[in-house]
Phi, psi and omega in degrees: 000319169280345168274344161276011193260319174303292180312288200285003189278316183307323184272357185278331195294262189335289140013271162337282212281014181257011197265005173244017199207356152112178173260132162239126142356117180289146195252154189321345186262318167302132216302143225257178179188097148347142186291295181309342176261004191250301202273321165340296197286339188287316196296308182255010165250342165325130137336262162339274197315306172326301191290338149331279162332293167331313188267010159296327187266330149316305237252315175306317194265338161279357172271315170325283176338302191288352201250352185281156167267140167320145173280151186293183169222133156306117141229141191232147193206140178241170176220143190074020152297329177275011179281121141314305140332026192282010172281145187254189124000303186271342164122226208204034187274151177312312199267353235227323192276171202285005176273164161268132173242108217245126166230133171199168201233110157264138196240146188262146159229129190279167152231148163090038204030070185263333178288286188337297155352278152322297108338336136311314185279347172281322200262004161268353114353249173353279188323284201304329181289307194290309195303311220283329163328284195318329200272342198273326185297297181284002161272311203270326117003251177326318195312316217256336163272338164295335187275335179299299190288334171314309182296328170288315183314282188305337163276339179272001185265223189036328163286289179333274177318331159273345177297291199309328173283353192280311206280329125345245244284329166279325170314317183261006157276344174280307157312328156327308186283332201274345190268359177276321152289000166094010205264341185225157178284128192326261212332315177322303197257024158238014165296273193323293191290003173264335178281008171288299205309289169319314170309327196298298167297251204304033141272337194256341162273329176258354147326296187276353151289272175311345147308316180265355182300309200307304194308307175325294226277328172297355181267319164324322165272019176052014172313123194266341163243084184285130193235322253016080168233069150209167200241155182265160168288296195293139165244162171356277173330280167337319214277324223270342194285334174336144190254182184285156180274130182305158140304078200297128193287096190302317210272333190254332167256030202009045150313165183199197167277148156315278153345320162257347158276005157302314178294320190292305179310311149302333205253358170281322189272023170265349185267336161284332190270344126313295159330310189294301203298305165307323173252062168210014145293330179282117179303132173270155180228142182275134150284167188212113155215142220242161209207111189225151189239115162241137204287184190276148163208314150276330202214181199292141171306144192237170169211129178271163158233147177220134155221147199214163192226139175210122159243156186322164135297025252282098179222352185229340168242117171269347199062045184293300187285352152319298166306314185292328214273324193266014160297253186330284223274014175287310182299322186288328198288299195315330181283314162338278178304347175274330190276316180303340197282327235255317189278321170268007169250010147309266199310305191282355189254348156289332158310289176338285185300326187299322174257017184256317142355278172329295185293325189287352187254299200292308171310319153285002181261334177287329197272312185239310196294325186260003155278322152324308190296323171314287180314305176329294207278343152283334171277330187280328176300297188315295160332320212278322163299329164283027179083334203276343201224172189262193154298316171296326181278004189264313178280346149315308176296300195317294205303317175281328153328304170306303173301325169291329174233032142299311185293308175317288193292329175282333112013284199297335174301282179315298137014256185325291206285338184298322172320267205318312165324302183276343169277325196283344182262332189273328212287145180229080227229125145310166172294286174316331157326287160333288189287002180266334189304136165236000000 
């Protein structure tokens, strides 16, 4: 945990001081960054998530809320204050005068499980906060592995295309030499140096793809002046050979996704939050007890107790639109929760396909198309120097060479991300899991 906190402390220090000197292509000196040292640095500096979090601590402070009692309420109230005669007999002392004085204290008592209610509806609250923490985790997860294979893509189509202008540019020292022996015509060899030339940009164009890919993933990573001056670890390959993450047996430890247990989770507290809206029809009713002083004025001063109950009337608001609205909104959680359930065996039987695809594209293009495409283009180059093959086959040849494997690294591209895909539709969490999250 500290050498991934270190590295990555290294590479925003590096980063920073290059964010004054423009964005560049990262130079052979630059700090190098893992994938797994990339989802590490995101779970604690990602934005989103952070603010994720937050919202664990709201969903926290409404259950505090829903577990308090209402406060008593106090009143103190005198009467015949305004009598001149406020003196008695006994004399003109604060307890001694001709007025009356009341003091009482009333407390609401809920009834008919409205507390109960309530507290249901914070801690399926609570609960719905935590999934949501989790799915934002597991969203922000896939994001930073996907933006990670971006960046190997965009440096390897940024190799591929310079290779290609390399393998151009000796073609045209060659050609050169042969319009100089009369063996090819100028257009011939200024054919060749203008696809040197095209290869040439869009190898430098896609330089500059990967610069802004490196950035995506530092704004994902919380960086706060993001430049992309770091080299990635991990390559193409490696990520696409990775194997899928088992299946978590949902049905036998009872796990689920985040994302349906946040929706199940709405829907229980819409279903408490219907209950309570029903029992609130039920009148609470406040006790009052109450302490009264009547000062001496024919006979001895006397002091009373009192106690009284007093509640609403329910005769003209039954709380009917409350209730229909918290009706709608039971119905709205269920359909929620039915689309969530239903969206994530969506989701895992297209990973499945997307990356059985994938892999199945990316091994024939590793296995046969692009050693062939290889082989084509070394023969026709060799030919087109002896004389034996033309011009057009030779730039023919270059250009579907280029393309198979511009075409390859995107397979292993696709691959890595369908991987990330299927582990984020396969992530799975308990209750207890759940209920562990701070």
């Amino acid at each position: 945990m500290v050498k991934l906190l270190s590295t990555f402390v290294l590479c925003s220090l590096v980063l920073t001081r290059a964010g004054a000197q423009g964005t560049n292509p990262p130079s052979p000196a630059a700090p190098l960054l893992g994938l797994a040292e990339a989802r590490q640095a995101a779970f604690e500096r990602n934005w989103d998530l952070l603010a994720a979090h937050s919202g664990m601590d709201a969903a926290a402070a409404q259950l505090l809320v829903a577990k308090e009692f209402p406060n008593p309420s106090l009143a103190l109230s005198a009467v015949k204050l305004g009598n001149r005669q406020a003196g008695t007999v006994a004399g003109n002392g604060l307890g001694t005068r001709n007025y009356d004085s009341i003091a009482a204290v009333t407390q609401l008592i809920e009834i008919g499980g409205k507390r109960h209610s309530r507290q249901a509806s914070a801690r399926a609250g609570l609960t719905g906060a935590r999934a949501r923490f989790l799915d934002a985790r597991r969203s922000l997860d896939q994001g930073v592995t996907k933006a990670y294979i971006g960046v190997l893509l965009a440096e390897e189509n940024a190799h591929i295309l310079t290779e290609s202008a390399h393998s151009l540019h000796r073609e045209a020292e060659i050609g050169l030499a042969r319009f100089r022996a009369g063996d090819i015509k100028e257009s011939d060899l200024k054919q060749i140096q203008n696809n040197e030339a095209q290869f040439d940009l869009q190898a430098k164009a896609a330089e500059t793809a990967a610069t802004q890919a490196r950035i995506m993933v530092e704004l994902l990573l919380g960086v706060p002046r993001p430049t992309g001056g770091w080299t990635p670890r991990e390559t193409l390959a490696g990520l696409a050979q990775s194997s899928p993450a088992a299946v978590a047996a949902a049905a036998l430890n009872g796990a689920a996704r985040p994302d349906v247990w946040a929706a199940e989770a709405d829907l229980k507290r819409a279903q408490a939050d219907l209950k309570l809206q029903k029992a609130i029809r039920i009148p609470d009713p406040s006790v009052t007890l109450q302490v009264e002083h009547n000062p001496p004025g024919g006979g001895p001063a006397t002091d009373t107790l009192g106690l009284g109950v007093s509640f609403p009337l329910p005769l003209w608001n039954r709380n009917g639109g409350a209730i229909k609205a918290a009706e709608a909104n039971r119905d709205q959680a269920a359909l929620a929760a039915a689309k969530a359930r239903a969206q994530a065996q969506a989701d895992l039987a297209a990973a499945d396909l997307e990356y059985a695809e994938a892999a199945a594209r990316s091994r024939r293009y590793q296995d046969q198309i692009r050693p062939r495409s290889s082989q084509v283009r070394e023969s026709i180059a060799y030919a087109y120097n002896k004389g034996g093959a033309s011009l057009v086959d030779l730039l023919t040849a270059e250009r579907d060479d280029n393309n198979v494997r511009l075409s390859a690294a995107q397979s292993l591209a696709d691959t890595a991300a369908a991987l990330a895909d299927l582990a984020a539709a396969r992530l799975t969490v308990t209750t207890a899991e759940l209920d562990r999250v701070k």
